[in-house]
C-alpha positions as CSV (number, residue, x, y, z in Angstrom):
1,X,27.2,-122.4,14.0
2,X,26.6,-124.0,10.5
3,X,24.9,-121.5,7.6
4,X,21.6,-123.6,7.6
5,X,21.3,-124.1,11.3
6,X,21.5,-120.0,11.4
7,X,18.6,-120.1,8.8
8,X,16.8,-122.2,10.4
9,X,16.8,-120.4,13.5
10,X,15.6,-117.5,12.1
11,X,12.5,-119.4,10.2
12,X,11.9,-120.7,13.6
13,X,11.5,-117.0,14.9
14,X,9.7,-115.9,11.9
15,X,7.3,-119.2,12.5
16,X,6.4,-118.6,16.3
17,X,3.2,-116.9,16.0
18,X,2.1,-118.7,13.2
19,X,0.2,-121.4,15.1
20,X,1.6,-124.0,13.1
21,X,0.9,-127.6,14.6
22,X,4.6,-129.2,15.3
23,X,5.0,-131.3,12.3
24,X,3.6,-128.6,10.1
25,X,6.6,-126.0,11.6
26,X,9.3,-128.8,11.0
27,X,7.8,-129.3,7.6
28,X,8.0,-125.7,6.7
29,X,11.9,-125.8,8.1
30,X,12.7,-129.2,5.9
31,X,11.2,-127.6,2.5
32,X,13.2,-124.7,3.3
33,X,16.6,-126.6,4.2
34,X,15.7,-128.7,0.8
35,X,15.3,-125.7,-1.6
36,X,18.2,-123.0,-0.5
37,X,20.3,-126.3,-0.3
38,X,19.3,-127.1,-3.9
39,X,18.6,-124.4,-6.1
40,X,22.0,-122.7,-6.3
41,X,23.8,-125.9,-7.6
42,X,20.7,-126.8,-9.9
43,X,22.2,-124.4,-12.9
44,X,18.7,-122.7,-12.7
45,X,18.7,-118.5,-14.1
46,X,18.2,-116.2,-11.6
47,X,18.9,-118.8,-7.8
48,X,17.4,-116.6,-5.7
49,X,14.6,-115.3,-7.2
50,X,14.0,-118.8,-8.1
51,X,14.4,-119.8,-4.3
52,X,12.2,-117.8,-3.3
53,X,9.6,-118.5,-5.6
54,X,9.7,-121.8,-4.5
55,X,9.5,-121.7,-1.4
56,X,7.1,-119.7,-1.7
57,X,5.2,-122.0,-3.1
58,X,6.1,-125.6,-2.0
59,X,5.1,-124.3,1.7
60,X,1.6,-122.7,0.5
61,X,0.8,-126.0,-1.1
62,X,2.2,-128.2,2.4
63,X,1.0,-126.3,4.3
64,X,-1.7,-123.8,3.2
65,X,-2.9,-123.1,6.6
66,X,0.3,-120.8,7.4
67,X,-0.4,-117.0,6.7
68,X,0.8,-115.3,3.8
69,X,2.4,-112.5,5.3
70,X,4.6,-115.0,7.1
71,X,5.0,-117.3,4.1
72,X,6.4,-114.3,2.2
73,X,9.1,-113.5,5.0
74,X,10.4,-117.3,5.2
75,X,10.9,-117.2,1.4
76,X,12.5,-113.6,1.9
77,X,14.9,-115.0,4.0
78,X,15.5,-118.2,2.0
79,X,16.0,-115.7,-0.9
80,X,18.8,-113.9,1.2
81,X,20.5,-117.1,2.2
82,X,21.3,-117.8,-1.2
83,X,22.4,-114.5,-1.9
84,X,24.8,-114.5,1.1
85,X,25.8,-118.2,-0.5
86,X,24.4,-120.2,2.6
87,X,23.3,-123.2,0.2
């Protein structure tokens, strides 16, 4: 199982109560894929911290409907991904 399939499964669990329309869930996944894939190669200070940050806030802009409580755990565990070097 590839790194960023076992992230996504685990935004997938951290998604399913979030009543997120189909499209919007998927969304949430691809911005997540797209930063933790991105940021650690970008040269940026500080790649996680900067991960999470944003994530944290390219989702709330997509897709502002999704809690914040559950917005903060996806970028949590975006944040950990690229401190475990999954991007």
């Amino acid at each position: 199982m590839s790194a960023l399939h076992t992230l996504d499964v685990r935004l997938y669990e951290a998604l399913a109560g979030a009543g997120l329309r189909a499209e919007e869930r998927d969304r949430v996944i691809d911005l997540c894929d797209f930063v933790v894939a991105m940021v650690p190669g970008s040269g940026l200070p500080h790649p996680a911290r900067t991960t999470r940050s944003a994530v944290h806030l390219l989702v709330g802009t997509s897709v502002p409907a999704l809690d914040l409580a559950v917005r903060g755990a996806i970028a949590r565990l975006c944040e950990v991904a690229v401190v475990r070097g999954l991007g």
